[in-house]
N, CA, C and O atoms as a GROMACS GRO file, in nm:
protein
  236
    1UNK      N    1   3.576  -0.956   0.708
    1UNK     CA    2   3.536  -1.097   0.700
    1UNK      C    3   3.388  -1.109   0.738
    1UNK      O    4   3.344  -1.012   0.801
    2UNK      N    5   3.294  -1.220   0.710
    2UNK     CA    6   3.128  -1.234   0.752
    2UNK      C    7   3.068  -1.140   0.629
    2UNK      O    8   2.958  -1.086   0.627
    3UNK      N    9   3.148  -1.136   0.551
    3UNK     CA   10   3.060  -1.021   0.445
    3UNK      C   11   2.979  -1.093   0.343
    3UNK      O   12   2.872  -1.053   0.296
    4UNK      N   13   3.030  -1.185   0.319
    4UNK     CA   14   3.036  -1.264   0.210
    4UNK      C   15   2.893  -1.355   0.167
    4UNK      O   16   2.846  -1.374   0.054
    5UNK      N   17   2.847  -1.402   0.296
    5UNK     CA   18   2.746  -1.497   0.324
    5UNK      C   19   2.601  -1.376   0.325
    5UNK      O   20   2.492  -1.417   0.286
    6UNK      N   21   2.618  -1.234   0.373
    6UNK     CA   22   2.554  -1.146   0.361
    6UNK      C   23   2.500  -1.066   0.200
    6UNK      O   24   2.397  -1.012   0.160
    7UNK      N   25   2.606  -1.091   0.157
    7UNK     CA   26   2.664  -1.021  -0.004
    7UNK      C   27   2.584  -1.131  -0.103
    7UNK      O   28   2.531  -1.106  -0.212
    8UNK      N   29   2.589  -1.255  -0.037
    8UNK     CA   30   2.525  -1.336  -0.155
    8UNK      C   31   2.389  -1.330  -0.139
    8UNK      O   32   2.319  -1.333  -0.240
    9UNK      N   33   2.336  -1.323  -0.024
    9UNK     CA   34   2.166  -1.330   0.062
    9UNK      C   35   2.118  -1.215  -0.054
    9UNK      O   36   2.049  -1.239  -0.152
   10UNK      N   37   2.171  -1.091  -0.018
   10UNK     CA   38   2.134  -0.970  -0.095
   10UNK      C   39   2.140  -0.976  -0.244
   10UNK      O   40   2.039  -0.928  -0.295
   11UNK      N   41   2.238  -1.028  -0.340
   11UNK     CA   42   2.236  -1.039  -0.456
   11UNK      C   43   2.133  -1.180  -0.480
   11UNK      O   44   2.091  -1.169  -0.596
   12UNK      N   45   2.095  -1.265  -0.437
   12UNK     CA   46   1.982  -1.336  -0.436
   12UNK      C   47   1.851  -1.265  -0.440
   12UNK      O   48   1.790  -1.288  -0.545
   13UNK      N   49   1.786  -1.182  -0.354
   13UNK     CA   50   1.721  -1.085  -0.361
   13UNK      C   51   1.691  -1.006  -0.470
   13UNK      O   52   1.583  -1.012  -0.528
   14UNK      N   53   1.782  -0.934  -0.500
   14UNK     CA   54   1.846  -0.864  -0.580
   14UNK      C   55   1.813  -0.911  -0.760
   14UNK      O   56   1.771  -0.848  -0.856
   15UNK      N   57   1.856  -1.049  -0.739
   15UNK     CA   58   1.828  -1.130  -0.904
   15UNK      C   59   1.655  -1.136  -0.893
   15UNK      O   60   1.593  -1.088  -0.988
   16UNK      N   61   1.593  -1.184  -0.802
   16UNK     CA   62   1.435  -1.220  -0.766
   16UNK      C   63   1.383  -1.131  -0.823
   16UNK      O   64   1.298  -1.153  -0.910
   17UNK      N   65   1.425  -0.997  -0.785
   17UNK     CA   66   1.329  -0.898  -0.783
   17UNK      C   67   1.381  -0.830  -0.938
   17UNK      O   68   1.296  -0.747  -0.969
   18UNK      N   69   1.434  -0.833  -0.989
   18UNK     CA   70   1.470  -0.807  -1.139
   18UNK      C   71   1.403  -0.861  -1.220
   18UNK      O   72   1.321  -0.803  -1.292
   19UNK      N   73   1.445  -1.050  -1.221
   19UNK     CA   74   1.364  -1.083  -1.298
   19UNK      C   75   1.241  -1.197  -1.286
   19UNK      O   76   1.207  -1.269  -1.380
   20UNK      N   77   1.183  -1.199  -1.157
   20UNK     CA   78   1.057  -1.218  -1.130
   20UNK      C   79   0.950  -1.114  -1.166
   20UNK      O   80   0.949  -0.991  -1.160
   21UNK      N   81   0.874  -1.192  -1.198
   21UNK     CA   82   0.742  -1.060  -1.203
   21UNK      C   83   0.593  -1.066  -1.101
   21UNK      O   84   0.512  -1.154  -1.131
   22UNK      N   85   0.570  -1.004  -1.025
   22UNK     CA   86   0.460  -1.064  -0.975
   22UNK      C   87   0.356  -1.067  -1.020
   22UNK      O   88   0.322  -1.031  -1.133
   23UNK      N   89   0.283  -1.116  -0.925
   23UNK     CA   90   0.154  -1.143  -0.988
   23UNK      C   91   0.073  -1.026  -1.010
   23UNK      O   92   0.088  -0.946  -0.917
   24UNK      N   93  -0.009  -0.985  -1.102
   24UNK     CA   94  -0.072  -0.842  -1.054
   24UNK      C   95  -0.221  -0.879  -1.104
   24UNK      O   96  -0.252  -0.947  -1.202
   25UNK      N   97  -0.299  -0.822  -1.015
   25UNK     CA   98  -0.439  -0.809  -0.979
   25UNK      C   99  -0.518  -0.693  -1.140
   25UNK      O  100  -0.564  -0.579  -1.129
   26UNK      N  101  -0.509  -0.761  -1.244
   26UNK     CA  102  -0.578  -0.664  -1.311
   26UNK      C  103  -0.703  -0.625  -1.333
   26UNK      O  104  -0.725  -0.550  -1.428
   27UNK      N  105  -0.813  -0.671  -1.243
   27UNK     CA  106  -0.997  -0.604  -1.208
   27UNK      C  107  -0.924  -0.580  -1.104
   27UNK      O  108  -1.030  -0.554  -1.045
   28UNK      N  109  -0.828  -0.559  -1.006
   28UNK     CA  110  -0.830  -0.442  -0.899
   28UNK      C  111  -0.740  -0.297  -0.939
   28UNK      O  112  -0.754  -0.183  -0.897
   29UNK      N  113  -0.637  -0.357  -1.043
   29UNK     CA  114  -0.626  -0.257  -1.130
   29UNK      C  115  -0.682  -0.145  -1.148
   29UNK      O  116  -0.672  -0.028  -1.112
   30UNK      N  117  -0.782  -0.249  -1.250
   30UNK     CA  118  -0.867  -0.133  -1.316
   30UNK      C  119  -0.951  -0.065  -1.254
   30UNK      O  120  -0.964   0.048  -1.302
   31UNK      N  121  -1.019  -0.087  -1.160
   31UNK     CA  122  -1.092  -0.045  -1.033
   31UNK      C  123  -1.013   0.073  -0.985
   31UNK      O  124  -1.112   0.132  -0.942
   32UNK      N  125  -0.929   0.143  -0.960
   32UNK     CA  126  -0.822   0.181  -0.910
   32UNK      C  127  -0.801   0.291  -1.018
   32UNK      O  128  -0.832   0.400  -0.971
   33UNK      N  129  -0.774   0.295  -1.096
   33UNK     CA  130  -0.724   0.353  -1.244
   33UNK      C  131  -0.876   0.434  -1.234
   33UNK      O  132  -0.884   0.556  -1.222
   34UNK      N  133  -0.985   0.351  -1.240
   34UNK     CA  134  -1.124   0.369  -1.275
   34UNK      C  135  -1.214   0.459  -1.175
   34UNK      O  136  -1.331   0.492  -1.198
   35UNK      N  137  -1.135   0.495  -1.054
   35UNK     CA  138  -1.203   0.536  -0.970
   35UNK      C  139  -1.286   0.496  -0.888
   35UNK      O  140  -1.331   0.572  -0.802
   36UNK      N  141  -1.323   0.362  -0.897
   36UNK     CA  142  -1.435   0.267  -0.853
   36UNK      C  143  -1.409   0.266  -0.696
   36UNK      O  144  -1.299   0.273  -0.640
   37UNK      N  145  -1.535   0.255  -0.639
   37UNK     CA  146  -1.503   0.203  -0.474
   37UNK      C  147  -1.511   0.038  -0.484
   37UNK      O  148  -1.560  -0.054  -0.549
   38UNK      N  149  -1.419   0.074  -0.364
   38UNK     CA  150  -1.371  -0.098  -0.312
   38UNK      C  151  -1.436  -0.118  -0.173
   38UNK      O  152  -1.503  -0.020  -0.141
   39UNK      N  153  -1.436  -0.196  -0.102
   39UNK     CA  154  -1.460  -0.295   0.003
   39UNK      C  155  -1.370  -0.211   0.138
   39UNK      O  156  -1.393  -0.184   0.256
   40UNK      N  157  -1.237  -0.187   0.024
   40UNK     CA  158  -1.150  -0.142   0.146
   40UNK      C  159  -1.124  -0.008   0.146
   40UNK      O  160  -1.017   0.029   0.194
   41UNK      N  161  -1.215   0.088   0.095
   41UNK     CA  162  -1.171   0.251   0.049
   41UNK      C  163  -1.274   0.272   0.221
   41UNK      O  164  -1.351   0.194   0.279
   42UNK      N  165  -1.230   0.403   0.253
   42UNK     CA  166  -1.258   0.450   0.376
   42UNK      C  167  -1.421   0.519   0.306
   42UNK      O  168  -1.448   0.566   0.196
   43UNK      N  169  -1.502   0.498   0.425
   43UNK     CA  170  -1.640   0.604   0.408
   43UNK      C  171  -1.567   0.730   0.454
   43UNK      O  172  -1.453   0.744   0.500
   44UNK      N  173  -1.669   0.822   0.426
   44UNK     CA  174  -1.635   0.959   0.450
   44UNK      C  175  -1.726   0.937   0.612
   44UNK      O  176  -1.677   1.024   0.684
   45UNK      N  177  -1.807   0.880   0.674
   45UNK     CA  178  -1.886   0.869   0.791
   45UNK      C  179  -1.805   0.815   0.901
   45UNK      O  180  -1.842   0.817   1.019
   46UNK      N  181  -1.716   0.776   0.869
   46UNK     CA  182  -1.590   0.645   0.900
   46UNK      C  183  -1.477   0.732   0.952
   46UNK      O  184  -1.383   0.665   0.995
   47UNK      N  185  -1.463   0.847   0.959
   47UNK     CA  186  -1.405   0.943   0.971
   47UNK      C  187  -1.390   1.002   1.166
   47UNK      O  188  -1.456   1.090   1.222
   48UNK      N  189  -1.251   0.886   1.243
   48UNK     CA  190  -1.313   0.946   1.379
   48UNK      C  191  -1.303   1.054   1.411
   48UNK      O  192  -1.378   1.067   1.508
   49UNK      N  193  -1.245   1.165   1.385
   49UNK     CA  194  -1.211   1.276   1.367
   49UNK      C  195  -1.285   1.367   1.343
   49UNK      O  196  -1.260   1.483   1.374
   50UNK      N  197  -1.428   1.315   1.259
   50UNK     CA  198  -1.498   1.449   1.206
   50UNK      C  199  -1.582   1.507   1.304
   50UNK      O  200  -1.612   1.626   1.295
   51UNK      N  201  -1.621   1.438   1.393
   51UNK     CA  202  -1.699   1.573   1.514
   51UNK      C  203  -1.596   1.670   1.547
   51UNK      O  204  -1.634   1.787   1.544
   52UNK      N  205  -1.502   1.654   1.572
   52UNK     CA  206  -1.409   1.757   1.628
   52UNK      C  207  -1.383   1.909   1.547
   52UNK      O  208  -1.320   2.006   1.589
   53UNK      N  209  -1.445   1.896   1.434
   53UNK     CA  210  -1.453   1.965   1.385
   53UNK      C  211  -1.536   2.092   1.396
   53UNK      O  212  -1.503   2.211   1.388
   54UNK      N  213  -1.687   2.015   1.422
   54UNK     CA  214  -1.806   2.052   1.493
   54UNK      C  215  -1.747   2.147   1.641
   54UNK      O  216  -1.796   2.257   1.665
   55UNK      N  217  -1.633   2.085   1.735
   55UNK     CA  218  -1.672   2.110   1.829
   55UNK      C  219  -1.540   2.226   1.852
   55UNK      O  220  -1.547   2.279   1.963
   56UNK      N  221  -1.424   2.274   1.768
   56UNK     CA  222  -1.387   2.336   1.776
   56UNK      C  223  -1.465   2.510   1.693
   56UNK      O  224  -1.382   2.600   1.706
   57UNK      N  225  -1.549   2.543   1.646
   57UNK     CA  226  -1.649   2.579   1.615
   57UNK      C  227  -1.677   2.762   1.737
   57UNK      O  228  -1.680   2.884   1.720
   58UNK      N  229  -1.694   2.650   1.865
   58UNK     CA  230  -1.768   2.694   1.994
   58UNK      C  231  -1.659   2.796   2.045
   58UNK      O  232  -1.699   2.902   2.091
   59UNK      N  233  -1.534   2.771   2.039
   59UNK     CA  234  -1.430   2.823   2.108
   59UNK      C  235  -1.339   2.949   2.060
   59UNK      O  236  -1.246   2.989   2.130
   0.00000   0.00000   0.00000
């Protein structure tokens, strides 16, 4: 019993995501596909990690 009210939540879901479509970003798309840098792609300088590299080296 309590299944029921659960069972419908999920098949609600379930229909949304079938036949909704979202929205999709096609210039970030293509950017993406394209190789292009973004705003939000990491620098390679940006990197906190990269001295350690340097400093295992010594040892």
């Amino acid at each position: 019993m309590g299944r029921g009210r659960a069972k419908a939540k999920q098949t609600k879901v379930a229909r949304e995501l079938k036949y909704n479509t979202p929205q999709t970003d096609l210039e970030r798309l293509q950017q993406e596909l394209s190789g292009g840098r973004t705003s939000t792609s990491v620098e390679e300088d940006d990197d906190p990690y990269g001295s350690w590299s340097d400093d295992d080296s010594r040892y």
